[in-house]
N, C-alpha and C positions, 0 to 999 in steps of 0.2 A: 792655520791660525788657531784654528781649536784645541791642536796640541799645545801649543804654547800657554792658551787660559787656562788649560789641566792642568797642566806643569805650577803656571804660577798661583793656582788657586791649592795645590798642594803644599808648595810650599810656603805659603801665607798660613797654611794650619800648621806649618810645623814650626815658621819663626815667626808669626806674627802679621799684620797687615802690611803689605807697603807701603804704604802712604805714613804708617806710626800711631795713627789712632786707636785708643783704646777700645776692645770686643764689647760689645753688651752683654753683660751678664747676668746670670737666673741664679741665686743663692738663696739653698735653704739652708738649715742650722738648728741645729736639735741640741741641747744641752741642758744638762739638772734645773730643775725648777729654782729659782732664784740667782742670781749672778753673782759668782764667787769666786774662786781659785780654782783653773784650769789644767788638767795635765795634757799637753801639748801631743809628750811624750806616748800616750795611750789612746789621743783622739786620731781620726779617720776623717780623712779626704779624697773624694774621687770630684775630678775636674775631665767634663766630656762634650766636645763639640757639635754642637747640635748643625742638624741640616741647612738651617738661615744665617748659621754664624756666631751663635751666639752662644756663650759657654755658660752651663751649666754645671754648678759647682752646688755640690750635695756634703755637708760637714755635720760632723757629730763629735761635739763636745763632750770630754768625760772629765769630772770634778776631782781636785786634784788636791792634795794637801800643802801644795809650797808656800800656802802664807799673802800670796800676794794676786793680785789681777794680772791677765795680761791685758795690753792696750792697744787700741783698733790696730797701730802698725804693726805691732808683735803678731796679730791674725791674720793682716793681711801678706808679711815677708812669709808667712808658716803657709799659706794657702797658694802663695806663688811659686811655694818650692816642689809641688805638686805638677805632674806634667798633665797636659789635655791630651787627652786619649780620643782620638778618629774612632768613633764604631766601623766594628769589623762584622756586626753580628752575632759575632761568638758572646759564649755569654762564661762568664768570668768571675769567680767566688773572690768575696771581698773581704777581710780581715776585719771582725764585729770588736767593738772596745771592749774589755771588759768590763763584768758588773759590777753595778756600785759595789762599794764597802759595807754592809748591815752597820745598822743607826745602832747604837749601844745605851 
């Protein structure tokens, strides 16, 4: 019986609960002082499954010149297309956004 709860407690982290209920989540979010125009395209997400269940999802916003906002579900599809990563231990160099643009 115990193999069976490994089994399905692994694969509840790779597709989700069974039951369907949505994980608890820890979201921090780090982005240019004032809320503006987003580049999607140069921001960074790491989504990692914590011991109790609950995903931690660590974003950093980089300001973008396209003109426009994005809006909460354009963050939330972009932040969902990120996979949760199981710590393994190992430790894992993360791609940093680049830096602003100098103010002119």
């Amino acid at each position: 019986m115990k193999a069976i709860a490994k089994r399905l407690c692994r694969l509840e982290d790779q597709f989700g609960p069974a039951d369907g209920k949505p994980r608890k989540t820890f979201r921090v979010t780090t982005q240019p002082v004032g809320r503006g125009p987003v580049d999607l395209g140069n921001s960074c997400c790491q989504r990692t499954l914590c011991a109790d269940g609950t995903v931690c999802e660590s974003i950093t916003l980089v300001a973008g010149d396209n003109g426009r906002e994005i809006t909460e579900d354009e963050l939330e599809q972009w932040v969902e297309s990120f996979p949760i990563e199981v710590p393994d231990g190992r430790i894992r160099p993360r791609r940093l956004p680049p830096p602003p643009a100098p103010v002119e």
